[in-house]
C-alpha distance (Angstrom), angle and dihedral (degrees) to the residues before:
residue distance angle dihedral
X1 . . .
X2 3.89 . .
X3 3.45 123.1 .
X4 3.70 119.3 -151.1
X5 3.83 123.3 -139.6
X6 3.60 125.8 -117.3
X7 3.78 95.4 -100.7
X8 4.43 84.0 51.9
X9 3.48 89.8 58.6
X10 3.52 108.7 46.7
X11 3.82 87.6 42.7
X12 4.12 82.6 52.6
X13 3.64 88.4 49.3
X14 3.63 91.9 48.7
X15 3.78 93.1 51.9
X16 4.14 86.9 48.9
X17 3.79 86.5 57.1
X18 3.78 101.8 46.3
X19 3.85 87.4 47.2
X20 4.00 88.3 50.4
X21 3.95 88.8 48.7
X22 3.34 92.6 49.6
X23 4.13 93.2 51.6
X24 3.56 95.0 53.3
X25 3.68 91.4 47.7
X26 3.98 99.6 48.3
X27 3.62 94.6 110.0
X28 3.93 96.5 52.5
X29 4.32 81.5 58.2
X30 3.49 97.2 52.9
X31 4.16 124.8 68.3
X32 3.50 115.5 -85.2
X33 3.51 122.6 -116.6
X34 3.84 130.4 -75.6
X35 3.52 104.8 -111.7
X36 4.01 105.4 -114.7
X37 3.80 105.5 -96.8
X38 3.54 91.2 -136.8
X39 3.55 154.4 6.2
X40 4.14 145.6 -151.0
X41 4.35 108.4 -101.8
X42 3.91 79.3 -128.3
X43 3.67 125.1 54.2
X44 4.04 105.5 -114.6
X45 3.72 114.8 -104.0
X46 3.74 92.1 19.8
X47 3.59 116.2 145.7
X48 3.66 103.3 -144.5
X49 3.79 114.0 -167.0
X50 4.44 93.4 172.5
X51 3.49 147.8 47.2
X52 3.25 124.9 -176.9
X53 3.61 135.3 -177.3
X54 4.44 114.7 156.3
X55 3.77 103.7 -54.1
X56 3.88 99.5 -19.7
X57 3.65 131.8 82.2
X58 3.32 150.5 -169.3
X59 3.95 108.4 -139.9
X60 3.75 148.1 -170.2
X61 3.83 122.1 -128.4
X62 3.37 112.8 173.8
X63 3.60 108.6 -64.5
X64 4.02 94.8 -16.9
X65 3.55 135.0 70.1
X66 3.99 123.7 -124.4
X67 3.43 127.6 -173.1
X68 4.18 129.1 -148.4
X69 3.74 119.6 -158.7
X70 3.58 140.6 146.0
X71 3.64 88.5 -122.4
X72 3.73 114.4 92.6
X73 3.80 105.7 -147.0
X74 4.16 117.9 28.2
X75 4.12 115.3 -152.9
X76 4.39 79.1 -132.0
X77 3.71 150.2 51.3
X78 3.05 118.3 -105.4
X79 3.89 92.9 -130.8
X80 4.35 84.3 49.0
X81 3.68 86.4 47.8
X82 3.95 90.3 56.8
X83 3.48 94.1 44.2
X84 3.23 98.0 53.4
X85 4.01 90.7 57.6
X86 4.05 80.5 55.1
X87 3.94 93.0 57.1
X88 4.03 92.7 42.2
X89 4.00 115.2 107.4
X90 3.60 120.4 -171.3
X91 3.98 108.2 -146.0
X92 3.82 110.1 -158.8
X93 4.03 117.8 -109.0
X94 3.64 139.2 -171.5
X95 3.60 100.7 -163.5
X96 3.86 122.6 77.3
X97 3.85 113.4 -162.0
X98 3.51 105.0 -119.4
X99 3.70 89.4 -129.7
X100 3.76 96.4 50.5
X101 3.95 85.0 65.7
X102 3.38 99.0 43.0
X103 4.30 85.8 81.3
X104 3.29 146.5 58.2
X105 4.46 112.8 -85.5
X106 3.80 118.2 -118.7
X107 3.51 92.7 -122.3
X108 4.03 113.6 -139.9
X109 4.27 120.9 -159.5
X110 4.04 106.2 -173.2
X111 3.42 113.6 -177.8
X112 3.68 127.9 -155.6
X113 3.81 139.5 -168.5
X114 3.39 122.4 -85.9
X115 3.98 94.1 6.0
X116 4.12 109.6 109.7
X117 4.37 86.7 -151.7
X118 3.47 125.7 48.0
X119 4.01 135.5 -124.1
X120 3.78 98.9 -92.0
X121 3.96 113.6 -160.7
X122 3.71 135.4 -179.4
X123 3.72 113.4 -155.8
X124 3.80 110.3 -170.4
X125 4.09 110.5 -167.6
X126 3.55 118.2 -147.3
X127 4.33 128.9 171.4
X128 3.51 90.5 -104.3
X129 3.95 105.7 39.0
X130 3.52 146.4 -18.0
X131 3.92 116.3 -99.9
X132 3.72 122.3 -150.4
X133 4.12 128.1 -163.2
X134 3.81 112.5 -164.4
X135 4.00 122.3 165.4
X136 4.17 86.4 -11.9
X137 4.06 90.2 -62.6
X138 3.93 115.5 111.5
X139 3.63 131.5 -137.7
X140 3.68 140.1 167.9
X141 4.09 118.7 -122.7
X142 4.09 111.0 -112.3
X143 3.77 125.3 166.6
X144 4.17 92.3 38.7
X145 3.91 145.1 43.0
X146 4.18 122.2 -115.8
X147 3.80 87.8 -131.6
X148 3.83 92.6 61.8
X149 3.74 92.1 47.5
X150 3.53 95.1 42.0
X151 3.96 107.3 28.9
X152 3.63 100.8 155.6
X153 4.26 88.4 55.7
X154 4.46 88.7 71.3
């Protein structure tokens, strides 16, 4: 068997530590990733028991949904209401319609289990789409209409 000088092995255990460096830092070599080009209104698996928009909600009872408004007919169920805020996606955006702006938000509070603050979400309607400000990113609403998730706001 060979044995390797001094010098050898701290040159072998310089190589060892390069190729360790290297491991750990694989992912800062590679691309990152695409941002995801969009993303469901309500986080997946949530179990939302709220939703709140001035004095009318959207709430859990038990199993069903019931909604409270000063309005005394809504244009939807509430269970159609709530799955409508399941089908919504929010696709991010990085232009604001100028009129969008120019009014005041509908301002959204969805509250879920076991989280002590609730999902707070500015929807600013314009003629052309529906703008939505989440966590200080923007996006515009796809896959679902403001008057279905907000029926009492017509």
């Amino acid at each position: 068997m060979a044995r390797l000088s001094q010098r050898a092995m701290n040159n072998v255990v310089i190589i060892a530590m390069l190729i360790m460096i290297a491991l750990f830092n694989l992912e800062s070599f590679t691309s990152p990733p695409e941002a995801p080009s969009q993303r469901m209104l309500l986080p997946q698996d949530a179990y939302v028991l709220k939703i709140e928009h001035d004095s009318s909600a959207l709430e859990r009872t038990g199993q069903q949904w019931r909604q409270r408004s000063d309005k005394e007919t809504l244009s939807i169920t509430p269970d159609r209401q709530f799955s409508e805020w399941q089908r919504a996606m929010l696709v991010p955006t990085t232009e604001v319609p100028e009129d969008a702006l120019s009014q005041q938000p509908l301002i959204v509070v969805v509250w879920i289990a076991g989280e002590a603050n609730g999902l707070v979400y500015a929807f600013y309607p314009s003629s052309t789409m529906t703008v939505v400000n989440v966590d200080n990113n923007w996006y515009t609403l796809s896959n679902a209409q403001l008057d279905n998730l907000l029926p009492w706001n017509k």
